[in-house]
C-alpha positions in Angstrom: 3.6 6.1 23.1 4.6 7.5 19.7 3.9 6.4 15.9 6.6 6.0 13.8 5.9 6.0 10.3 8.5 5.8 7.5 7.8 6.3 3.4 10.6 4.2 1.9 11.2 2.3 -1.3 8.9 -0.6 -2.0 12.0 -2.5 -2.5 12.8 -1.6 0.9 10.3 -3.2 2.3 11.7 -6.8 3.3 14.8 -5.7 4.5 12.8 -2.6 6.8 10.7 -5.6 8.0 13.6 -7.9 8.9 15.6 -5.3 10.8 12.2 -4.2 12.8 11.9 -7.8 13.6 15.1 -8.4 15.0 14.7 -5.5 17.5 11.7 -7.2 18.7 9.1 -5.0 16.7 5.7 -7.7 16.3 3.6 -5.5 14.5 3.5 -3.1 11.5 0.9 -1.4 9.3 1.8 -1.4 5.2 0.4 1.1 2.7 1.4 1.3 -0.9 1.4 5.6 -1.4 2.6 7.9 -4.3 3.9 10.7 -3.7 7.5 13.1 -4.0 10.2 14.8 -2.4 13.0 17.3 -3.8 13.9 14.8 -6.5 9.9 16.1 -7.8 9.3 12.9 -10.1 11.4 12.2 -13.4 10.7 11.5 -16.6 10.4 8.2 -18.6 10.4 7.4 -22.1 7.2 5.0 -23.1 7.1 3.3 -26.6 9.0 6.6 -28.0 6.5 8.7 -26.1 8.2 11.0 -22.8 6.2 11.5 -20.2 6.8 12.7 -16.4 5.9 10.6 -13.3 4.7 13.3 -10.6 4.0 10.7 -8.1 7.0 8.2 -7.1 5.7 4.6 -5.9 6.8 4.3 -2.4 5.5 1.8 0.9 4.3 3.6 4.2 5.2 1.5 7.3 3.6 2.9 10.4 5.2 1.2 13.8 3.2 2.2 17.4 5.9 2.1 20.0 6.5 2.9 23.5 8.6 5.8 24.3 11.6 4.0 25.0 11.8 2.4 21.3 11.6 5.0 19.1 15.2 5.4 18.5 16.0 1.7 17.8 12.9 1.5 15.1 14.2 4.5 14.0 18.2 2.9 13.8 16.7 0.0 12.4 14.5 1.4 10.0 17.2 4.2 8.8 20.1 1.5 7.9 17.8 -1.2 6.1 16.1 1.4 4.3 19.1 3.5 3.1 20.6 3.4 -0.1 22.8 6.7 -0.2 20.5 8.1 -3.3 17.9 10.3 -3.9 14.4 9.1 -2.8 15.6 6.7 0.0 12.7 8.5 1.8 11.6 10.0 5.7 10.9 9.1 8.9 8.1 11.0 10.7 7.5 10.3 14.8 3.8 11.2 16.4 2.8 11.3 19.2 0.2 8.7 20.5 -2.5 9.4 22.6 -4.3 6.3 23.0 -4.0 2.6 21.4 -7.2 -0.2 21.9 -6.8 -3.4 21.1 -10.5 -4.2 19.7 -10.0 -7.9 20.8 -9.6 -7.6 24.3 -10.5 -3.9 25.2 -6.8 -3.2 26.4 -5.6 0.1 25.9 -2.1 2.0 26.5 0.9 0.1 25.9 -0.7 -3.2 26.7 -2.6 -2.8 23.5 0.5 -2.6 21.2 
């Protein structure tokens, strides 16, 4: 089992979600994060005042997969999530020891 978990635009968000759903992805974990890459923040003009924004807005979406998946979240997450510019954001794949499903007490790939 792996985790797949992709920092993308939060306007990314709904089409990310879509595209997991139509490759039969049921369930995904959503954190709003700050943070930046090599584009290091920019700056921004505020009622005549410039400033600089360090920390870019961007959504975490973590996906627990079985092996065989990976690459199709990764597919689908890739083209919904792309926009060809600076920012568009990463992909990171984990591996995943053990999932429980609380519920039920099911664990392994029965619990995702």
């Amino acid at each position: 089992m792996k985790l797949v978990s992709a920092i993308v635009k939060p306007f990314k968000l709904d089409d990310v979600r879509e595209s997991l759903s139509e490759v039969g992805i049921q369930g995904i974990t959503v954190t709003e994060v700050k943070g930046f890459g090599r584009q290091k923040g920019h700056t921004e003009l505020y009622r005549g005042a410039e400033y600089i924004v360090d920390f870019l807005p961007k959504v975490k979406v973590e996906i627990a997969v079985e092996d065989d998946q990976v690459d199709t979240v990764i597919e689908a997450v890739t083209n919904a999530a792309a926009t060809g510019k600076i920012g568009d954001g990463k992909i990171f794949v984990s591996p995943l020891e053990q999932v429980i499903r609380i519920r039920t007490g099911e664990t392994g790939p029965e619990a995702i």
